[in-house]
N, C-alpha and C positions, 0 to 999 in steps of 0.2 A: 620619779626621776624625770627630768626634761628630756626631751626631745633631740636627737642628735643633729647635728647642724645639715647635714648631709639628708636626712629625710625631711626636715624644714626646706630645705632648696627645695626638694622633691613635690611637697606637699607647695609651695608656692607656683611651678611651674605648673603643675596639675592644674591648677586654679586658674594658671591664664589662658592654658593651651586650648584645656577640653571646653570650654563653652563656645570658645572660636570657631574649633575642629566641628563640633554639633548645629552651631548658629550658620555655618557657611559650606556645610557638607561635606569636609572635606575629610580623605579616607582614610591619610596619613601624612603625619611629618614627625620630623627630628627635630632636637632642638639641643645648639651645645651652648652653655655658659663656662665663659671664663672669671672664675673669683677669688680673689689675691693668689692669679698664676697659676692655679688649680683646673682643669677641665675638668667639665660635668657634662654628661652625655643623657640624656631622655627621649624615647621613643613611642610614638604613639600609632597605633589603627594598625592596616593596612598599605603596605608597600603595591600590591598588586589583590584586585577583585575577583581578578577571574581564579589565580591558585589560592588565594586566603594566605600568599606570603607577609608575613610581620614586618612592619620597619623596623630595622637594628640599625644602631651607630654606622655600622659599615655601609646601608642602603644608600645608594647613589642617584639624585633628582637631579629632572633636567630642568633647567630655570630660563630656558627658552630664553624667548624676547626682552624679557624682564631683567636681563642681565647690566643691563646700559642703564638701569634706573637704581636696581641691586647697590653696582659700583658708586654710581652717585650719591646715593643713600648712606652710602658706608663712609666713603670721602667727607660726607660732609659734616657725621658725629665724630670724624677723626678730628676735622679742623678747630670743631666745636671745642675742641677736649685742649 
């Protein structure tokens, strides 16, 4: 039998996240895709090192300074589109 669509997202998101998360040290993120109106939620590592809490859909980052470049970024694959 094939592969159900839902663990091919799964199995593709795997693929881009974790060599990032490993290549760049990073402890944890989230990641959600929207796909024909559907949300997909994925979580990876490490929310906090020092309790060993898990990132879940619901953990909440703070995106600091990065926010003013964030918005722009989003803006501008809006306009693109």
């Amino acid at each position: 039998a094939g592969e159900a669509p839902a663990d091919r997202l799964k199995a593709l998101v795997d693929a881009a996240v974790q060599p990032v998360m490993k290549a760049n040290d990073i402890p944890g993120l989230a990641v959600a895709i929207s796909l024909k109106g559907e949300p997909h939620y994925f979580s990876y590592g490490l929310a906090s090192k020092e309790d060993g809490r898990r990132v879940t859909p619901e953990t909440l980052f703070e995106i600091g300074s990065v926010s003013k470049t964030f918005t722009a970024t989003l803006a501008g694959y809006a306009l693109a589109q």
